[in-house]
C-alpha positions in Angstrom: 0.0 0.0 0.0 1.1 3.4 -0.3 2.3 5.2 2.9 0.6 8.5 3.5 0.5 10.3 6.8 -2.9 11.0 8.6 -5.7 12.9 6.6 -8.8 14.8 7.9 -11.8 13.6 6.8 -14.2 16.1 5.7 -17.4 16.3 8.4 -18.9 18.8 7.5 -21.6 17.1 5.1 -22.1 14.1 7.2 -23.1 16.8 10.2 -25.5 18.2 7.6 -27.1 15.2 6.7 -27.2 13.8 10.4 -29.2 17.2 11.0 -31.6 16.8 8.1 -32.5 13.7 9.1 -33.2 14.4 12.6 -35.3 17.4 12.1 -37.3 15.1 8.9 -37.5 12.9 12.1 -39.0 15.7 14.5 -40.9 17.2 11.9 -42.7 13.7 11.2 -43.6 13.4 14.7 -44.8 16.6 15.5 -47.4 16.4 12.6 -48.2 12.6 14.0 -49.0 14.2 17.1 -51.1 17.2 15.5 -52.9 14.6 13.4 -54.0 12.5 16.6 -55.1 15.9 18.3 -57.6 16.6 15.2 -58.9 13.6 15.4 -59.4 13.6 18.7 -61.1 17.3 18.4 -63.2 15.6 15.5 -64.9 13.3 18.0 -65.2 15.5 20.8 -67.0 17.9 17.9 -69.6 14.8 17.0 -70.0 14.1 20.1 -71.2 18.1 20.8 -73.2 18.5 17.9 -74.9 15.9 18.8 -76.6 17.5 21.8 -76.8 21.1 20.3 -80.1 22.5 19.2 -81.0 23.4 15.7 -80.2 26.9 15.8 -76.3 26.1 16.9 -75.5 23.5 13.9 -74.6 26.2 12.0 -71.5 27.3 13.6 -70.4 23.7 14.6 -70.1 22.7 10.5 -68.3 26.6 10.1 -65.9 24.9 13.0 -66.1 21.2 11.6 -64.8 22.9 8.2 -62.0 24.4 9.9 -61.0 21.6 11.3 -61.4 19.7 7.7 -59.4 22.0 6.5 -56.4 22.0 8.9 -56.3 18.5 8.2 -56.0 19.3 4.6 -53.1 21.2 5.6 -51.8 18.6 7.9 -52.2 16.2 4.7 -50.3 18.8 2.5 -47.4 19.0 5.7 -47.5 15.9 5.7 -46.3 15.3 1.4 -44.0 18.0 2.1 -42.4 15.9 4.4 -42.3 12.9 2.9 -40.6 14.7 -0.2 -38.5 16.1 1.8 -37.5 12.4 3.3 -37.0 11.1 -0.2 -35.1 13.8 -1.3 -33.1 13.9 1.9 -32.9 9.6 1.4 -31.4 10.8 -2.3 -28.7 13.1 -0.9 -27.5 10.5 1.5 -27.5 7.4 -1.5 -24.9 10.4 -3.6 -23.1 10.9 -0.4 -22.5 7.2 0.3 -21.6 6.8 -3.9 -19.6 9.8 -3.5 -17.5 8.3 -0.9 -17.0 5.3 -2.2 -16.3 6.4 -5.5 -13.7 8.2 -3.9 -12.3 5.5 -1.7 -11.6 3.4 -4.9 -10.1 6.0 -7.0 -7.8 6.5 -3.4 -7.2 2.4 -3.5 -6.4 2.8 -7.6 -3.9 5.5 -7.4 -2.2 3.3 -4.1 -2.3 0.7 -6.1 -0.8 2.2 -9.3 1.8 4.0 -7.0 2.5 0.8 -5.3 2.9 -1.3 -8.3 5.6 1.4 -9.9 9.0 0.4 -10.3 10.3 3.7 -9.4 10.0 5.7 -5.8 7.6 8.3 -5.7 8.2 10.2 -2.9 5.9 13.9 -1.7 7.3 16.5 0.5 5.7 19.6 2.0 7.2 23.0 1.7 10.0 22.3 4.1 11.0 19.7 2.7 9.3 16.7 5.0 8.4 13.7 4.0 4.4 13.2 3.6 3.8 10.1 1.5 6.4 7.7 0.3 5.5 4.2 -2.2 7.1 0.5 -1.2 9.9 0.7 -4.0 11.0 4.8 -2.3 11.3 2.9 0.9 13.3 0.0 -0.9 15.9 2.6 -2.3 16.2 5.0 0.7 16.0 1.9 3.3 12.7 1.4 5.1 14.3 1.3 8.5 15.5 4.8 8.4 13.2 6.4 6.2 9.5 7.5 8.1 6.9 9.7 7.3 7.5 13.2 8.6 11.2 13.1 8.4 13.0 15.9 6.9 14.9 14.9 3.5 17.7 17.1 5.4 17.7 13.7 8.0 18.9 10.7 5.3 21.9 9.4 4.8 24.9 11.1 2.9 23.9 8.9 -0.2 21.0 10.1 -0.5 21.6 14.2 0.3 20.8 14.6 -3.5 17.3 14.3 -3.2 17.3 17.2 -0.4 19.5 19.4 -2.4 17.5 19.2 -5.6 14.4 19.5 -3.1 15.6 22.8 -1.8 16.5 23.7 -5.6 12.7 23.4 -6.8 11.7 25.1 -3.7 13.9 28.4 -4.1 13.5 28.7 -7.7 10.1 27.4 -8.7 11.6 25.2 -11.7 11.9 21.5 -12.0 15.0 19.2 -12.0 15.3 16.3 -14.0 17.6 13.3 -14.5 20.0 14.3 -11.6 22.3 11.4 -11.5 23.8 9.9 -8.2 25.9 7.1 -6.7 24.9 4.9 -3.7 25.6 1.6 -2.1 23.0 -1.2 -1.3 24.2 -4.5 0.1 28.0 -4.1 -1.1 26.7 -3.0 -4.5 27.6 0.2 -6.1 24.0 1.5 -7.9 23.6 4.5 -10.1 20.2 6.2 -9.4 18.3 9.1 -11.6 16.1 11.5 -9.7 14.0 14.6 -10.3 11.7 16.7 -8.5 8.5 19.3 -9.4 6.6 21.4 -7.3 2.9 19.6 -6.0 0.3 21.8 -6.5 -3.3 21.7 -5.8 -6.3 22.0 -7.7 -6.0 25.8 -6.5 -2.8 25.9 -7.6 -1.8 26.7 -4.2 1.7 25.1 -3.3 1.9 22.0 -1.3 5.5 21.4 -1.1 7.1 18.8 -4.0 7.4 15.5 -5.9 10.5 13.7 -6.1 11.0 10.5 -8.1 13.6 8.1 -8.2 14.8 5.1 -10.1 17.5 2.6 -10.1 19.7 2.9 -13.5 22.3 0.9 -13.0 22.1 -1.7 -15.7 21.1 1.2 -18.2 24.5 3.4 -16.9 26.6 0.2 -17.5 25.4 -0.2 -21.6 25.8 3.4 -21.8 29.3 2.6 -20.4 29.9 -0.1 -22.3 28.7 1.8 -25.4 30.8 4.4 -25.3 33.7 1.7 -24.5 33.2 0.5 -28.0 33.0 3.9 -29.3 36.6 4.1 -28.3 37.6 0.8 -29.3 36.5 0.9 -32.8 38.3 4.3 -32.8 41.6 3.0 -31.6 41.5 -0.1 -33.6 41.3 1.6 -36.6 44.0 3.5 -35.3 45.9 1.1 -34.4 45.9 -1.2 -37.5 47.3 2.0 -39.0 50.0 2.7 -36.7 51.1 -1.0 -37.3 51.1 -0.9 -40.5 53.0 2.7 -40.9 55.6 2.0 -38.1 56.8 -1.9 -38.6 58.7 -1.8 -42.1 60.7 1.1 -40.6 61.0 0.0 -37.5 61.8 -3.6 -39.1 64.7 -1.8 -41.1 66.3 0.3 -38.0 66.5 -2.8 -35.9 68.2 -4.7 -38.7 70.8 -1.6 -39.3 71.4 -1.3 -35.5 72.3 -5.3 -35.2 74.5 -4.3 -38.5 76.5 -2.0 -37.0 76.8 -3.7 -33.1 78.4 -6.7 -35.3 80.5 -4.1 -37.5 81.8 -1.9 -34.3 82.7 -5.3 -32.8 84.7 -6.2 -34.5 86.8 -2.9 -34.9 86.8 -3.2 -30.7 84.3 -0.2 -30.3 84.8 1.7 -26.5 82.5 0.9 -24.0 80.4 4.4 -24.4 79.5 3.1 -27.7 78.4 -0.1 -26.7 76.1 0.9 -23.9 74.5 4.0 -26.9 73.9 0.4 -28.9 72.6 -1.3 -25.9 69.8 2.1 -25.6 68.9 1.8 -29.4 68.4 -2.3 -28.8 66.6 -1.9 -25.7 64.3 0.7 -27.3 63.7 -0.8 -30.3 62.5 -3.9 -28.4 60.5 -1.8 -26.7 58.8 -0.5 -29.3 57.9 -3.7 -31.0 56.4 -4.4 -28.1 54.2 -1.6 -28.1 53.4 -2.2 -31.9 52.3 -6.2 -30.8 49.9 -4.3 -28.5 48.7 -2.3 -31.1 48.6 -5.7 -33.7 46.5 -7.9 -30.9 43.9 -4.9 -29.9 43.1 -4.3 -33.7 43.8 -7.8 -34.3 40.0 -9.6 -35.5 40.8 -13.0 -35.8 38.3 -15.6 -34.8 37.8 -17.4 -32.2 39.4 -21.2 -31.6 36.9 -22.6 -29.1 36.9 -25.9 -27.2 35.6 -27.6 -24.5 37.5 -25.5 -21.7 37.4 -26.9 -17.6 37.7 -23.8 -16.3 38.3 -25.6 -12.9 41.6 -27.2 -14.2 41.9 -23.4 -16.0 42.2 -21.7 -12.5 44.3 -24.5 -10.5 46.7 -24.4 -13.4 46.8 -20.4 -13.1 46.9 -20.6 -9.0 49.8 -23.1 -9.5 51.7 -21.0 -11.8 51.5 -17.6 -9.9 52.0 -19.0 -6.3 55.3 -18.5 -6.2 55.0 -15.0 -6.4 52.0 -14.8 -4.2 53.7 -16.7 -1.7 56.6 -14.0 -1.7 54.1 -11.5 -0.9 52.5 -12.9 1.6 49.2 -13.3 -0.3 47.0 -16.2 0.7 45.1 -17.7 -2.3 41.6 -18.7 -2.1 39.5 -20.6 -4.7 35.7 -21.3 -4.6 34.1 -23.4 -6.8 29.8 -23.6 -7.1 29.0 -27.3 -6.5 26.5 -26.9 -10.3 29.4 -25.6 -12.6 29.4 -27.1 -16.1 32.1 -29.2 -16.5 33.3 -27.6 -19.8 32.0 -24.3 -21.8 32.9 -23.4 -25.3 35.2 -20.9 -24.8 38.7 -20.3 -26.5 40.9 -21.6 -24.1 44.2 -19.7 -25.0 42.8 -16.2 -24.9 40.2 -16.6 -21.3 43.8 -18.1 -19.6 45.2 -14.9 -21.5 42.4 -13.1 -19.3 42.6 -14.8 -16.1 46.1 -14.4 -15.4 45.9 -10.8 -16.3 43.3 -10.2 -13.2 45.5 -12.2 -11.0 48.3 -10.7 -11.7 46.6 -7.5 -11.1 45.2 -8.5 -8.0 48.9 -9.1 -6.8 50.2 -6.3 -8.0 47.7 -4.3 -5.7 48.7 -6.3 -2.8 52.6 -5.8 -2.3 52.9 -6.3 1.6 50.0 -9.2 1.4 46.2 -9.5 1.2 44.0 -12.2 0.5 42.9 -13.2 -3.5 39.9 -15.1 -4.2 39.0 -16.8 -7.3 35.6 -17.8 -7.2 33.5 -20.0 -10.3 29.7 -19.5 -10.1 27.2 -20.5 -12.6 23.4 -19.3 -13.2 21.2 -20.5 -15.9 22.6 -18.6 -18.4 26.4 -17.7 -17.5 29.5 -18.9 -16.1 31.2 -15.9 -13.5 34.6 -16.0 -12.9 35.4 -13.3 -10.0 38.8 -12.5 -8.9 39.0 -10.7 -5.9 41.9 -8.8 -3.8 42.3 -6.6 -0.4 44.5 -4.5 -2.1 44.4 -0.8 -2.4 41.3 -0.4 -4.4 40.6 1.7 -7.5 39.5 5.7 -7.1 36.6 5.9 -8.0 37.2 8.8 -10.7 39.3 6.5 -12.4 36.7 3.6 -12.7 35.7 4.5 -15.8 38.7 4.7 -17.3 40.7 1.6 -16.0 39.5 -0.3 -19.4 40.8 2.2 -21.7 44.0 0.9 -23.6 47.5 2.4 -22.5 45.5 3.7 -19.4 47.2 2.6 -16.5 48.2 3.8 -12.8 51.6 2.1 -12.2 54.8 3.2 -13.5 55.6 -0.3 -15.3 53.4 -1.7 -17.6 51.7 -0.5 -21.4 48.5 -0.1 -19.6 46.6 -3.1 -22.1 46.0 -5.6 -20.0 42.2 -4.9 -19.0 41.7 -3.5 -22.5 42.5 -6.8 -24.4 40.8 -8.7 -21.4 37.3 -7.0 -22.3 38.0 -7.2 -26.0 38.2 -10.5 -25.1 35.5 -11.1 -23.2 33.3 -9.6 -25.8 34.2 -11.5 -28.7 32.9 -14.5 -26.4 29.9 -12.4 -26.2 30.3 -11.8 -22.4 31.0 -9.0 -19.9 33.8 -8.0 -17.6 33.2 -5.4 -14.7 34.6 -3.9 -12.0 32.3 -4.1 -8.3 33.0 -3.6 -4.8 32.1 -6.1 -2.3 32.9 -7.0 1.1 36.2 -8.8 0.0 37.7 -5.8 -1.9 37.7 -5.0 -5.5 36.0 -7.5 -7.9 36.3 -8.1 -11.4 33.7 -10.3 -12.8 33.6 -12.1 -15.7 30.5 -13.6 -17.2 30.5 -16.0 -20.1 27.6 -17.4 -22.0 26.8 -20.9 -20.7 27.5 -23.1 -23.6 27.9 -26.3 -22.5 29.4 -29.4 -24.7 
């Protein structure tokens, strides 16, 4: 139902109907008791003219005509009345429909409000709460949310909603689609909020309307969306790049062995050496770049198999304990008892994208931590998550962490997590970054195609 606070029922007409009907009441009474005192005057009258003489009969009909017609009056009192009753009977029948007329559009707009997935939330014109729907409660949590509270009174996530209150309020214009962050049950959610001014049917001001809805899922595709924006973008850039750089840097390299084996032999001084070292080193180093640049614009299909991804995460765990156990990390692995035994996937590439989390994951955790590797499975997907106590990620870098060459140590060529979700998308699936209670959490979700 919808939460309102208490409301005044209007008395007024039920008063005035309780007093119609009480003086119908007395009014039919009175002329009951007037009716038996003329009849009781009509016999007392026979009784009389029955011992008058001749020469009084006269005036007793003149006074037995009187009395007819008061009771012709009476009669016509009488009709009155009982119009009166039935219009009075009327008024109370469109009083009653009224009412309940009302009552159900009340239970149909609850109803409707109840039923929305959004919260709807009213406020008075300092900003208190008067009326709140089950899915407001949901978002701003029902155990310290309450009708009459001040918006100024909820948590720090949720100060948006009083600031944009306080907005409409002072300048008499609406907000729409203010964005803001909060967390509900370790999970970062995005929600979208607005607010308008309630009026009456007087157009008198009441206070103000705020809604809010959860648009996580629809923030994520628009994140993801504009991730591929930027991939399709660099990838035609970087095919280019390849292309352009390799023969020249192909032919330097070539030249630069040429002349270490020439200088060599003529017993070059160690100055020159270490100068041929540099161009070596460098060129190496920029082949490496230009592989980055060949694999991210790279569109080669996939070569899928039946992949264990249970003997794919003991094999990784195996291979990086050494250098977890230098650390000080402790490795942890959980496995759902209902996990396929095999998925299509391309086996090469998703071990390409597993070691590149762990390694991550260690990387954030130089003077120890914990790092879970966790396989769940849902009807439709297979989640890998691989979790660390590290340091964490800012969170005004989150959005950036999956852009290539973006990175925040000082080694590295920052395309890791940018092939990784390349990856992951050419297998159709998703790889995000979360919060939870065991650090930070990158998920990976694969369609479940089993053998």
């Amino acid at each position: 139902m919808f939460h309102v606070g208490e409301t005044k029922t209007p008395l007024g007409s039920k008063w005035a109907i309780w007093g119609l009907a009480i003086l119908s009441l007395t009014a039919l009474i009175f002329t009951a008791w007037i009716l038996t005192d003329f009849q009781r005057e009509q016999e007392i009258l026979k009784e009389i003219t029955k011992h008058l003489p001749a020469s009084d009969l006269a005036e007793a009909r003149e006074l037995a005509g009187e009395l007819q017609l008061q009771i012709r009056l009476s009669a016509l009192l009488i009709l009155n009345l009982i119009a009166s009753g039935v219009a009075l009977t009327m008024l109370a029948r469109a009083y009653i429909t009224s009412e309940r007329s009302l009552r159900e559009v009340k239970v149909m707009a609850t109803d409707i409000l109840a039923s929305m997935d959004q919260g709807v939330i009213t406020t008075d014109r300092d900003a208190r709460i008067l009326s709140i729907n089950p899915r407001g409660f949901e978002i701003l949590d029902p155990n310290k949310v309450k009708i009459g509270m001040a918006l100024a009174d909820l948590t720090d996530q949720h100060k948006t909603l009083d600031r944009i209150c306080g907005e409409v309020l002072e300048t008499f214009h609406a907000v729409r689609d203010r964005d803001y962050v909060a967390t509900q049950a370790g999970h970062v959610r995005t929600f979208r909020t607005g607010c308008s001014l309630l009026r009456d049917d007087k157009e008198r001001l009441l206070g103000t309307v705020i809604h809010v809805r959860d648009v996580t899922e629809k923030a994520l595709m628009e994140q993801r969306l504009r991730r591929m924006e930027r991939y399709m973008g660099l990838g035609s850039l970087a095919a280019g790049l390849q292309h352009e750089i390799k023969n020249p840097l192909s032919a330097l390299s070539l030249h630069v062995q040429l002349l270490s084996e020439a200088l060599a032999d003529q017993g070059a001084s160690v100055e020159v050496r270490e100068i041929l070292n540099v161009l070596n080193t460098e060129v190496r180093r920029i082949t490496g770049v230009l592989e980055g640049f060949r694999d991210f614009a790279s569109v080669s299909q996939l070569c899928q198999s039946n992949v264990d991804f249970r003997n794919l995460v003991e094999k990784l765990v195996r291979l990086i304990e050494p250098q977890a156990l230098q650390q000080h990390v402790r490795i942890e692995t959980r496995f759902a008892e209902d996990l396929p035994e095999t998925v299509r996937a391309d086996s090469g590439r998703m071990e390409q994208v597993l070691l590149n989390l762990m390694v991550n994951a260690l990387n954030a955790m130089p003077d120890g931590g914990i790092l879970t590797i966790r396989l769940n499975s849902s009807p439709d997907f297979v989640t890998m998550d691989v979790c660390d106590t590290g340091c964490g990620i800012p969170d005004d870098l989150r959005e950036r962490i999956f852009d290539p060459y973006f990175t925040t140590r000082n080694t590295g060529t920052g395309m890791g997590l940018a092939l990784s979700d390349k990856i992951v998308r050419q297998h159709d699936g998703t790889i995000e970054l979360n919060t939870g209670p065991e650090g930070t959490v990158f998920s990976v979700s694969l369609p479940r195609n089993e053998t």
